[in-house]
N, C-alpha and C positions, 0 to 999 in steps of 0.2 A: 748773231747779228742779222743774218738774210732773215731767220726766222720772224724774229722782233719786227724788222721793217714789212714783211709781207703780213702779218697782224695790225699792226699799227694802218697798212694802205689800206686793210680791207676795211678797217672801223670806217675809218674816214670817207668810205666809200657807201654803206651800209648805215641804215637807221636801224637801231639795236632798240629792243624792246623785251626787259627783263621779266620773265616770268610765263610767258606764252606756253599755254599749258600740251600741248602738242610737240612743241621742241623742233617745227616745221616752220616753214613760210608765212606769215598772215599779211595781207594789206601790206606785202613791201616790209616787214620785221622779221628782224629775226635774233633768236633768243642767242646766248652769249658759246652755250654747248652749239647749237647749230655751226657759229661762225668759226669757231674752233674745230667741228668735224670737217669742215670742207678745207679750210685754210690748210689742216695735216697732209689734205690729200689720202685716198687709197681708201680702200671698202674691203671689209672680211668675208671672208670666201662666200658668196651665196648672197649676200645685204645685199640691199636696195636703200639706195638714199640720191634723190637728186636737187642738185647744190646748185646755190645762185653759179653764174658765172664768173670765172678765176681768170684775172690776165695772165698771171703765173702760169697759167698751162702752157700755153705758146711758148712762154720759157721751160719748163719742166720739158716739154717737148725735145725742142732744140740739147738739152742736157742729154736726154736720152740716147737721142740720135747720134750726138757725137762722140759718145762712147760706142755706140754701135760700130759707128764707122772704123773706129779702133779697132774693134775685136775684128771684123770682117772686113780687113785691108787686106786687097787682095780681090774681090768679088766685085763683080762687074750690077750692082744693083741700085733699085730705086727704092726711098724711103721716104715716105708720106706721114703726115700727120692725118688720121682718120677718125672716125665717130663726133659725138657732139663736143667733147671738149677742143675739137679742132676749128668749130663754127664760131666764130665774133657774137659778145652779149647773147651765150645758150648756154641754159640751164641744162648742167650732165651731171650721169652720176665719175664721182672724184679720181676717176683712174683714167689713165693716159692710152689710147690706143693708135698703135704703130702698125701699118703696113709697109712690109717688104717684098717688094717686086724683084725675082730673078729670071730669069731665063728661061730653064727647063726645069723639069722633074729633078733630073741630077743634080741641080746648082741648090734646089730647095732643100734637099737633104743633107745637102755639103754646109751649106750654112747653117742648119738644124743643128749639125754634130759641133760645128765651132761654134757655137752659144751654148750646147752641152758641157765642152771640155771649158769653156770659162765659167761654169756657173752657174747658168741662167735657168730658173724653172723651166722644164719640160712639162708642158699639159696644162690644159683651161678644160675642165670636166666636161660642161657644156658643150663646147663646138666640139670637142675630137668625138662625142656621142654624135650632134649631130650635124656637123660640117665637115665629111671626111677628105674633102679636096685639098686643104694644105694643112700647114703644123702650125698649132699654139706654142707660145710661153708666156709666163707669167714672172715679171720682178713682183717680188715680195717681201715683207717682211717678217720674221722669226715668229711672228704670231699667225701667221697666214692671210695679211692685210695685203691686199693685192693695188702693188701701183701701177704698174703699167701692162697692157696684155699686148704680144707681140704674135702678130698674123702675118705668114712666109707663104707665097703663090708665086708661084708663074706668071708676068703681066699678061695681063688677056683672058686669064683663066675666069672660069665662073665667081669665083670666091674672091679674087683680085675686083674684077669691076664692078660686084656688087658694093664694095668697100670705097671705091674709086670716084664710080660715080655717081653713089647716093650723096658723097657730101657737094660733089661736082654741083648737080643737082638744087640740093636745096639751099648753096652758095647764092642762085640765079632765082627763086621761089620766097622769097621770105615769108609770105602769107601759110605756104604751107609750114613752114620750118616754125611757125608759131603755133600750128593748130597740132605739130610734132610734139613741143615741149608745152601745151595745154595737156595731151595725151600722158606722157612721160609723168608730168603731176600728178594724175588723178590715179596711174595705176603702180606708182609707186607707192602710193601709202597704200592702197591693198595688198602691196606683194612686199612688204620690205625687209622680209627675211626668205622669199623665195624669186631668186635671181631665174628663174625658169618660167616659173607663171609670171613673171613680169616681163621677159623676152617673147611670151605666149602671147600672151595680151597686146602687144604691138606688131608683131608679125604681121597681120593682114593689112594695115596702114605701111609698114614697111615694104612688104611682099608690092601694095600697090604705087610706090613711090619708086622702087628697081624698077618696076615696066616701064611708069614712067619717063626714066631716066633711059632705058636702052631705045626705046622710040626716038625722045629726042636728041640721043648722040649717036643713033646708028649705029650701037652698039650690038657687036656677036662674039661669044667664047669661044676660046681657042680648043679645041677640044683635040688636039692630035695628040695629046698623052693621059686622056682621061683614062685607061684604064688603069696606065701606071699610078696615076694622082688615087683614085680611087679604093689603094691599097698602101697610101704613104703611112698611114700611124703601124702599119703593123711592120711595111718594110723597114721604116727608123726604127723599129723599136729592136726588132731581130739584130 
């Protein structure tokens, strides 16, 4: 029934236009596979696909979170809704991304291992290659459709307030947060099966939009346990 009614709000929300030989955006259309890929939610390992905007996220969010909070009763932490499906009317690609703020090093781990004994994928290829300051996971599905990616830091940390305060950020920017998801369009249909060169290809607009943001929040990283952070995927993994 949720299902049925979150199809039904999106037609109605959505001008459909049968046949658009792309199976992308045009002029405000979009074909019937499109509105069904986004409406599922979730992307397979590596895809690139970026989807009109979902009210649903906000709620799939909040869903997420409060199972989180279940598992990790107990831990003194903070849990953010983060990336573009976090931003009001922004085009993202279909999976939910969570930031968890703990403490220290130790608490980052502690919670690592009680998302491990419940369940939860261990590892996003991507960052643990190249973000080695906190730990991934990945909800998913039996097929490797990835719903939601969960990022665990230390508040303050590098990798915490890039996550923090880029949406901080471009909450207070709109013009840029549009010339964001102009970018996001153009370089997803060239990378839509490599999640890497599409992370590549936005990095420099990103890389420029974190300066950005630590100028204007006087923002600096906590660094009093980077070395320990610096060696977290091998110590979790040991």
């Amino acid at each position: 029934m949720a299902l049925y009614l979150r199809i039904v709000n999106t037609l109605s929300e959505q001008t459909i236009q049968f046949g658009v030989p792309t199976g992308r955006p045009s002029s405000g259309c979009f074909t019937v596979e499109v509105v069904l890929k986004y409406i599922m939610r979730g992307l397979k390992l590596g895809q690139v696909f970026v989807a009109p905007h979902d009210k649903n996220w906000a709620t799939d969010f909040e869903n997420d979170k409060k199972e989180l909070l279940e598992i990790l009763t107990g831990f003194d932490i903070q849990i953010d809704h983060v990336g573009s499906t976090s931003l009001p009317n922004t085009n993202a690609k279909p999976i939910i991304d969570i930031l968890i703020g703990t403490k220290n090093y130790a608490e980052t781990v502690d919670v690592a291992k009680r998302l491990v004994k419940k369940g939860i994928t261990y590892g996003y290829k991507y960052y643990e290659r190249q973000k080695p300051e906190m730990l991934c996971f990945t909800k998913e599905l039996r097929d490797e459709t990835e719903l939601t990616h969960i990022y665990i830091a230390p508040i303050g940390t590098r990798q915490w307030n890039i996550r923090y305060l880029n949406k901080k950020y471009f909450l207070e920017h709109p013009d840029e947060l549009q010339e964001y998801q102009n970018l996001k369009q153009k370089i997803s249909a060239e990378h839509s099966n490599d999640r890497i060169a599409y992370k590549s290809a936005k990095k420099d607009f990103m890389d420029a939009i974190s300066k950005k943001a630590y100028e204007l929040y006087n923002a600096c990283d906590d660094v009093s346990e980077i070395e320990k952070l610096k060696t977290i995927h091998t110590d979790f993994i040991a």
